[in-house]
N, CA and C of each residue as an Amber inpcrd file, in Angstrom:
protein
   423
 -58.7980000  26.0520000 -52.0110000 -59.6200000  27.2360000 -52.1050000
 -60.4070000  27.1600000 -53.4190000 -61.9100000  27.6360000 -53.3270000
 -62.8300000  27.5520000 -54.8720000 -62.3850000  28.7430000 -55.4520000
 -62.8540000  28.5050000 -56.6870000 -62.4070000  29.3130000 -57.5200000
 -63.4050000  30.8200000 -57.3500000 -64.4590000  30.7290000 -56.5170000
 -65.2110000  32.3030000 -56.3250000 -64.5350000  32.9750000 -55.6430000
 -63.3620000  32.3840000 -54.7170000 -62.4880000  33.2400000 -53.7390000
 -61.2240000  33.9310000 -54.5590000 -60.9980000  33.6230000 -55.9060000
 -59.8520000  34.0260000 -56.5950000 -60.8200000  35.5770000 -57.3260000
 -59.5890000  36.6030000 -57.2350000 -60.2840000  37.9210000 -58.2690000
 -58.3820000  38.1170000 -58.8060000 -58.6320000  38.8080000 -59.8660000
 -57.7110000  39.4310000 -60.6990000 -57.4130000  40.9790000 -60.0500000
 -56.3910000  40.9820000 -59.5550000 -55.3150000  42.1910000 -58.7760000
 -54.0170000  42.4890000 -59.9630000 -53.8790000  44.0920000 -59.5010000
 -52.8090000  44.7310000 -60.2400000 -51.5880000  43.5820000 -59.1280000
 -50.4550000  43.3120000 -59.4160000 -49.6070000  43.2100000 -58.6130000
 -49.3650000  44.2570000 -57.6080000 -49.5390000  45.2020000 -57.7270000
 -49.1920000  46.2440000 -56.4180000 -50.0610000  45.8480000 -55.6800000
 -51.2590000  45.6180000 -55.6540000 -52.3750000  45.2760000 -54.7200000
 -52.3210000  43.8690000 -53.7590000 -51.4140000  42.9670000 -54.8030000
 -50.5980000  41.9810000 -53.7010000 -49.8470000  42.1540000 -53.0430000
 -49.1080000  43.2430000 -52.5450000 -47.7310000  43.1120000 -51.8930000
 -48.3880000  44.2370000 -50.5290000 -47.7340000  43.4860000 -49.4870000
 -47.4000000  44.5800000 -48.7070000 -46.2260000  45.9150000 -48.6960000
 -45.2380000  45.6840000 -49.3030000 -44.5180000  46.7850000 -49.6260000
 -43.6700000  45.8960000 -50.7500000 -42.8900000  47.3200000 -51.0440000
 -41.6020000  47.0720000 -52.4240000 -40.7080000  48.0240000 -52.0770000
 -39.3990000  47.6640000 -52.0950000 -38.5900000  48.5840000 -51.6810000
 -37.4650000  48.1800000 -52.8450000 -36.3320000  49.1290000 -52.6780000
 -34.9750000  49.1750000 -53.7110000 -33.9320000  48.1370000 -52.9060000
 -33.1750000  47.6320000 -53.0830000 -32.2240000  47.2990000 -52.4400000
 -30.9940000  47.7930000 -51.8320000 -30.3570000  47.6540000 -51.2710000
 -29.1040000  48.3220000 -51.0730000 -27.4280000  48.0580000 -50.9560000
 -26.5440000  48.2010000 -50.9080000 -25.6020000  48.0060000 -51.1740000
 -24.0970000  48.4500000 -49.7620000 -24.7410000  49.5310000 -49.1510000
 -23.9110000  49.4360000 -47.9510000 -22.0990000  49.7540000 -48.0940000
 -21.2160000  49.7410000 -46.9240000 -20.0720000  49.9550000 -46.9450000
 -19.4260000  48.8010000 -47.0790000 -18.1960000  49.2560000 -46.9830000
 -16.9860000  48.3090000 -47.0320000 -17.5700000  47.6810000 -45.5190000
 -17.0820000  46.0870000 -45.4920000 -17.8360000  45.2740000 -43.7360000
 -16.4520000  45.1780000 -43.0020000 -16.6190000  46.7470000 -42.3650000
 -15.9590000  46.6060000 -41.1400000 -16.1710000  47.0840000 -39.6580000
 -17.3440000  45.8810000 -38.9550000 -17.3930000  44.6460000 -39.6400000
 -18.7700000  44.6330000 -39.7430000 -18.5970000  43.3290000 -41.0340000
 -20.0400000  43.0890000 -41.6500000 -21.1940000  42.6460000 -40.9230000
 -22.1950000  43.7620000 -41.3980000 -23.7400000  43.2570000 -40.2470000
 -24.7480000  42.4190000 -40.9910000 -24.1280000  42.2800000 -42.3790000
 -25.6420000  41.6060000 -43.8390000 -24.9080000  40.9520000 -44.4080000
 -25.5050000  40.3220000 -45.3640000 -25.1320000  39.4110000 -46.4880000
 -25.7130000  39.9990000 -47.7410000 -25.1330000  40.8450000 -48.3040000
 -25.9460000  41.0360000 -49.9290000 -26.1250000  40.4720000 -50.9840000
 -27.4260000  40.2430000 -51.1320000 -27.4880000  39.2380000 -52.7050000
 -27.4740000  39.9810000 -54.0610000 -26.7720000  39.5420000 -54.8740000
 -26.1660000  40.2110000 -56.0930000 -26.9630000  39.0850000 -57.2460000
 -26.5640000  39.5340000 -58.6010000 -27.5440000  38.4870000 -59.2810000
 -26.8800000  36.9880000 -59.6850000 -25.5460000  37.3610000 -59.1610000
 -24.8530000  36.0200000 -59.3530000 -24.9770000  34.9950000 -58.1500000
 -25.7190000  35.6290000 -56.8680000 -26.4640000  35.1970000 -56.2520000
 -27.3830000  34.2150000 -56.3790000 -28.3140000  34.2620000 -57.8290000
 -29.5140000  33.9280000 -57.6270000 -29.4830000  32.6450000 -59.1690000
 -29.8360000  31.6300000 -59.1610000 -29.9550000  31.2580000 -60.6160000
 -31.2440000  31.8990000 -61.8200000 -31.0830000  30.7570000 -62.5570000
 -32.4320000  31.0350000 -63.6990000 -33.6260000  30.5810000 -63.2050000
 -33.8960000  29.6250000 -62.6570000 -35.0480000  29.2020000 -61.7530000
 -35.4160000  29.2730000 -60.6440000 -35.2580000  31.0890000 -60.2180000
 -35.3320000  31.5010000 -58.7330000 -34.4600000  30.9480000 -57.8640000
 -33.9720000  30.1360000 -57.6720000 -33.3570000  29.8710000 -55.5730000
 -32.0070000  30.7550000 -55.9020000 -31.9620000  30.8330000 -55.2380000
 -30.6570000  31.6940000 -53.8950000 -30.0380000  31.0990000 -53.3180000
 -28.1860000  31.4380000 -53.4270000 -27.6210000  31.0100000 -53.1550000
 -27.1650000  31.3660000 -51.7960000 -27.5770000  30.8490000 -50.6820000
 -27.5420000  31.2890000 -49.3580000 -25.9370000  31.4690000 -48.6380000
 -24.7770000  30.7630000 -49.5760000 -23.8870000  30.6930000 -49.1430000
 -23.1980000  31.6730000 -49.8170000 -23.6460000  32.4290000 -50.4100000
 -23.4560000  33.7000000 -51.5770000 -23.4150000  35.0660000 -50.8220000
 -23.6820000  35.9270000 -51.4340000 -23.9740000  37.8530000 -50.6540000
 -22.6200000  37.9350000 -50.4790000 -22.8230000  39.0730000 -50.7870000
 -21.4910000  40.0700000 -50.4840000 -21.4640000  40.5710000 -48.7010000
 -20.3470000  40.6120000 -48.2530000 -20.1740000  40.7680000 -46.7470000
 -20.3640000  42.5060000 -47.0710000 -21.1100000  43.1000000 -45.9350000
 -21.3490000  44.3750000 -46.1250000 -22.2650000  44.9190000 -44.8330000
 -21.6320000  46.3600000 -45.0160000 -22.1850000  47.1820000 -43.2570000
 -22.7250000  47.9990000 -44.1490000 -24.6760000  47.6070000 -43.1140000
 -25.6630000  48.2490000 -43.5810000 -25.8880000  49.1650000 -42.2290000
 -26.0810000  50.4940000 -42.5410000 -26.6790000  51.1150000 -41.0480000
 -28.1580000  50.4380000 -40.8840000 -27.9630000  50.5500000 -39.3600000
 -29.2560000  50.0600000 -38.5530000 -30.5290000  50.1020000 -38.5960000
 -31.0320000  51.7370000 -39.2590000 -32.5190000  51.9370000 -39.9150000
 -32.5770000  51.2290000 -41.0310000 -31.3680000  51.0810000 -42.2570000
 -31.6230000  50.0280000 -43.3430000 -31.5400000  48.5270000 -43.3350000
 -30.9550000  48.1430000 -42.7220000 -30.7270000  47.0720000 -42.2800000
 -32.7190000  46.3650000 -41.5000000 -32.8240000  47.0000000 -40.4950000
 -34.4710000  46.6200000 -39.9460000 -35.4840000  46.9450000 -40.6470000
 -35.5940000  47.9640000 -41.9130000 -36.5690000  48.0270000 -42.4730000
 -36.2420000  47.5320000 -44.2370000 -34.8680000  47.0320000 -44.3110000
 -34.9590000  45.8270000 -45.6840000 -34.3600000  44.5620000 -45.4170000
 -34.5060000  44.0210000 -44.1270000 -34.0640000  43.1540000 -44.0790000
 -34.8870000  42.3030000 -44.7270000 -34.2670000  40.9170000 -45.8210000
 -35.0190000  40.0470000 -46.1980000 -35.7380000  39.2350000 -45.4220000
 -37.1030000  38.5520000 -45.6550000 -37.8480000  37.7710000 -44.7800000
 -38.1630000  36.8910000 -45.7140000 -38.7270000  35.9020000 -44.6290000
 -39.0310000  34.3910000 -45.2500000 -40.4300000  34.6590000 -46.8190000
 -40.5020000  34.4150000 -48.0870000 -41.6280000  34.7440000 -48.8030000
 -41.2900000  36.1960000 -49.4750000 -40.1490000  36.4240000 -49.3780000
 -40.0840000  37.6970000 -49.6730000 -39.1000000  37.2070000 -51.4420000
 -39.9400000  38.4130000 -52.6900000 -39.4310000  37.7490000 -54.1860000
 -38.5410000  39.0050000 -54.4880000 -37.3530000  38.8310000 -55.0010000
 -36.5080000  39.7330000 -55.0080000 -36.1920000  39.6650000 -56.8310000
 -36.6310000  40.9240000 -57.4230000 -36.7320000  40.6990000 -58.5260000
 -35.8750000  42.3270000 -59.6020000 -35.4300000  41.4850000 -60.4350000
 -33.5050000  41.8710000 -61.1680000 -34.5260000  43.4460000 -61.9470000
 -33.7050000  44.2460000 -61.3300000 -34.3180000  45.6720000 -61.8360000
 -33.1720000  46.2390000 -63.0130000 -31.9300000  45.6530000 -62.8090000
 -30.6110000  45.8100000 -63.6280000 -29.4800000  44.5480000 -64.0850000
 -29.0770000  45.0640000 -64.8280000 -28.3220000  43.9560000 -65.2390000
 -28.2630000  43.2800000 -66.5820000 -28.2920000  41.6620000 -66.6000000
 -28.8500000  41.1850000 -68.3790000 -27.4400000  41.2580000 -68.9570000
 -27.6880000  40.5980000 -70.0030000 -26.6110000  39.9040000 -70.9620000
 -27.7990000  39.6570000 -72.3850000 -27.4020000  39.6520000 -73.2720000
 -27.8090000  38.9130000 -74.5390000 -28.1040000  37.8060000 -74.4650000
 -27.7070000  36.5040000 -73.9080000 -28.3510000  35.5460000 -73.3770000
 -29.4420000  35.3630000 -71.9380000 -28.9230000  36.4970000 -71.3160000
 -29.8520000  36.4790000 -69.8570000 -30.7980000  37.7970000 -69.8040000
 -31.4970000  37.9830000 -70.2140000 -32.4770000  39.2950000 -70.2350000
 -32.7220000  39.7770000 -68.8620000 -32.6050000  40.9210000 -68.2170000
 -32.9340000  41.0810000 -66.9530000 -34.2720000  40.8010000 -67.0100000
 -34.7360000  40.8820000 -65.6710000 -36.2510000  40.5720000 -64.9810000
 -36.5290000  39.2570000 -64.2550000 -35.2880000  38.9940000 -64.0140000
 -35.4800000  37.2670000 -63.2250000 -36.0920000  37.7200000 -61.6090000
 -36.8010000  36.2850000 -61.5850000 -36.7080000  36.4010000 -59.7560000
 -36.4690000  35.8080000 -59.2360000 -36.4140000  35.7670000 -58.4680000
 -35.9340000  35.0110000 -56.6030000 -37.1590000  34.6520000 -55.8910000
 -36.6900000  33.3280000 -54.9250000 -37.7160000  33.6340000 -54.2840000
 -36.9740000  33.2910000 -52.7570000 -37.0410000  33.8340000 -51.4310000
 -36.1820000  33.9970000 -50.5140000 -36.9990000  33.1760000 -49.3950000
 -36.3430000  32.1370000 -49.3590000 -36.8560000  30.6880000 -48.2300000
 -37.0550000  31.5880000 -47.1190000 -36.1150000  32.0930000 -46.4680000
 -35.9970000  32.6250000 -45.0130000 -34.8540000  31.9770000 -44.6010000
 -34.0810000  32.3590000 -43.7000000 -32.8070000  31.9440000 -42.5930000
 -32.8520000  32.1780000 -41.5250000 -31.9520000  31.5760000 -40.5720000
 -31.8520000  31.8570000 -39.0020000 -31.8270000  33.3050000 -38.9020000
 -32.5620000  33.8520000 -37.9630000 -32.7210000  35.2780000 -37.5800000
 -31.2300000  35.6880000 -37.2250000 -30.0070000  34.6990000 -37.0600000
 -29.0720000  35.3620000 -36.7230000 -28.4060000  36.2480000 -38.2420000
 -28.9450000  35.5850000 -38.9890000 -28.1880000  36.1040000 -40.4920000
 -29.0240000  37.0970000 -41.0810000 -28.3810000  37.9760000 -41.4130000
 -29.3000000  39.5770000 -41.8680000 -28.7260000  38.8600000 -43.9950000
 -29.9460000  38.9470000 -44.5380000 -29.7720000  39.0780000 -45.6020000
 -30.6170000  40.4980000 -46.1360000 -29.8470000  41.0680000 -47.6960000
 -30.2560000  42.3700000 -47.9020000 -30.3980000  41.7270000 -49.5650000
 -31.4090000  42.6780000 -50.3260000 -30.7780000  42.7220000 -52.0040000
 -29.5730000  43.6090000 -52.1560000 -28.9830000  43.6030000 -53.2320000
 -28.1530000  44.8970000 -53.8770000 -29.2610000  45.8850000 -54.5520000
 -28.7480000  46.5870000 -54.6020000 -29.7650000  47.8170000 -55.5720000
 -30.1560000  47.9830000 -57.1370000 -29.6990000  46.7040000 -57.3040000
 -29.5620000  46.3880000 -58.7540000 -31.0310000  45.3470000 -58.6630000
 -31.4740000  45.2150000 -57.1050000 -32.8330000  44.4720000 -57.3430000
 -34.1260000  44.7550000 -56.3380000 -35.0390000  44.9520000 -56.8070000
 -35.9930000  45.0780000 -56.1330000 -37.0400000  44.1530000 -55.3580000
 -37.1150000  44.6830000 -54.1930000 -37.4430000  43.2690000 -52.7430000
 -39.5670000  43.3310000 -52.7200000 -39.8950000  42.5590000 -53.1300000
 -41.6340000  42.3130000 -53.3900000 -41.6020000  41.7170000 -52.0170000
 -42.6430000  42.3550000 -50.9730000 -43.3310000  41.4840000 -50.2940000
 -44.3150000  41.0450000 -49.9850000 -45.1280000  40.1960000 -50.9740000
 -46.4880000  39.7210000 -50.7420000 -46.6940000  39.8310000 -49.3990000
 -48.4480000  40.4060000 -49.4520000 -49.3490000  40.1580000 -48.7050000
 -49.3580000  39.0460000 -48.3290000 -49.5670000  38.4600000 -47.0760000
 -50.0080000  36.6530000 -47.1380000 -51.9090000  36.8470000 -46.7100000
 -51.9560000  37.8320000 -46.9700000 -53.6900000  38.1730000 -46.7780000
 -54.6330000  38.1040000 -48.2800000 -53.1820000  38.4770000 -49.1510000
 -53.7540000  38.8320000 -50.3050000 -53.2790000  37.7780000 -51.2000000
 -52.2930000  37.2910000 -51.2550000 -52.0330000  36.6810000 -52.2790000
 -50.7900000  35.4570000 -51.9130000 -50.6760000  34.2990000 -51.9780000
 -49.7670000  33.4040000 -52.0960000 -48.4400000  33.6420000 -51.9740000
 -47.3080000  33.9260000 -51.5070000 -45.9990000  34.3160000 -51.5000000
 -45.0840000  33.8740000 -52.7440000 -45.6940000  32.1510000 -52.6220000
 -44.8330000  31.2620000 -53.4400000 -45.6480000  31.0870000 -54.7900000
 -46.9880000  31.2810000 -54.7290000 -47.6340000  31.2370000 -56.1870000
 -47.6170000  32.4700000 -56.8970000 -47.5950000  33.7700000 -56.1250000
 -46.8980000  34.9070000 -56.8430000 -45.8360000  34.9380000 -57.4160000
 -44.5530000  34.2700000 -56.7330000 -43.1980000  34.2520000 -57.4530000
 -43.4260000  32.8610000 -58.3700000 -43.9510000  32.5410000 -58.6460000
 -44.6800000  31.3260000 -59.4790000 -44.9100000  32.0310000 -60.9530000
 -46.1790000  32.9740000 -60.4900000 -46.3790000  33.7920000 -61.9240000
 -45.2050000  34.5050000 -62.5420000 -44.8200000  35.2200000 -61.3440000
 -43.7890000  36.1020000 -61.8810000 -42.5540000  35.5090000 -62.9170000
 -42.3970000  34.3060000 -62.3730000 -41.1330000  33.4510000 -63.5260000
 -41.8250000  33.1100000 -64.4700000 -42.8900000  32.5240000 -64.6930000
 -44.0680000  32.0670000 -65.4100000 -43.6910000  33.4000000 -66.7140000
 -44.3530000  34.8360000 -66.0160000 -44.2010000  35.6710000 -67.1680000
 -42.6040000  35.8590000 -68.0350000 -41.4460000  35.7140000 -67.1120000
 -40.3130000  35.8050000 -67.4930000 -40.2440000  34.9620000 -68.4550000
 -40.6130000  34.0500000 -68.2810000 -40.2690000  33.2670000 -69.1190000
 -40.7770000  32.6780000 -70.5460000 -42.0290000  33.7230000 -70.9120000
 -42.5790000  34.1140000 -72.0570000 -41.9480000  34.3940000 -73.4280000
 -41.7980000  33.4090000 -74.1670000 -40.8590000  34.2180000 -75.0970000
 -41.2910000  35.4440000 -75.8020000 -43.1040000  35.6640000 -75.5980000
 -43.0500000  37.3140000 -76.0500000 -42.8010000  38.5300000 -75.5710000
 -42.5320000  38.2030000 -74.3940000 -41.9380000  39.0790000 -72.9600000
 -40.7010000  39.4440000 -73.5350000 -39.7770000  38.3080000 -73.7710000
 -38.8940000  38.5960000 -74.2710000 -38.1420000  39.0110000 -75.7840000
 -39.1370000  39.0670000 -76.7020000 -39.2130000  39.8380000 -77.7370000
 -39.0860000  41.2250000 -77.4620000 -39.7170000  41.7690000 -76.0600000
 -39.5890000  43.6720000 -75.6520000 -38.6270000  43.9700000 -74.9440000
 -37.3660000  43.0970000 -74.9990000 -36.1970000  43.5920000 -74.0710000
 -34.9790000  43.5330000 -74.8750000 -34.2630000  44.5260000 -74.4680000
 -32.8180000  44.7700000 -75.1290000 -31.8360000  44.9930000 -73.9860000
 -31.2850000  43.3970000 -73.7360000 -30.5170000  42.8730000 -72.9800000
 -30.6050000  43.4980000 -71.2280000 -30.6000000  44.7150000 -71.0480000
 -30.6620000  45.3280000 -69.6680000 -31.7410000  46.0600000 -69.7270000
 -32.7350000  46.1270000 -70.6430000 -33.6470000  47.2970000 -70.2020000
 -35.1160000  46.4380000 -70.6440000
């Protein structure tokens, strides 16, 4: 693509939606897989063999279920060595497996009209990983 087709967007203007994550009951029995941040490393991927087993009702479950391109990014959490604000970036899985975030993270879903899926979660670590970014954080906030 030339460079006259690129313009400068707020991030909200890339995404088709943003939602909270959720967290669900005790799985009996379990309908999701929840990803937690021990889930996820320092350089985005996801640990697919990870999530917490957990019963999501049926309206939450179909309208947060994770999808393929979808950047799931740390709203809580952090350590003194790990500053929150990491992201994810979520390959996709067999439709038989329901993956969810926890609520400790928030689910980005690029536009694929508007903006790159994988070059968005590109920037997004890009900025994380700023060390003046991280001069404005105190460990969880």
């Amino acid at each position: 693509m030339s460079k006259k087709h690129w313009c400068d967007l707020p991030i909200g203007k890339c995404l088709s939606e943003s939602f909270a994550g959720e967290w669900g009951a005790e799985p009996n029995p379990a309908n999701a897989r929840v990803l937690r941040a021990t889930d996820i490393n320092n350089e985005g991927q996801i640990n697919l063999s990870g999530g917490a087993p957990r019963r999501i009702p049926a309206k939450k479950l179909a309208d947060k279920r994770l999808q393929a391109g979808d950047i799931l990014l740390e709203g809580s959490g952090g350590s003194p060595e790990q500053p929150v604000g990491r992201v994810a970036y979520f390959p996709g899985v067999d439709e038989k497996c329901n993956f969810l975030c926890s609520n400790f993270f928030r689910t980005l879903r690029p536009d694929p009209f508007i903006a790159n899926p994988r070059f968005l979660f590109w920037k997004l670590m890009w900025f994380y990983k700023q060390p003046q970014l991280l001069t404005l954080q105190q460990q969880t906030t």
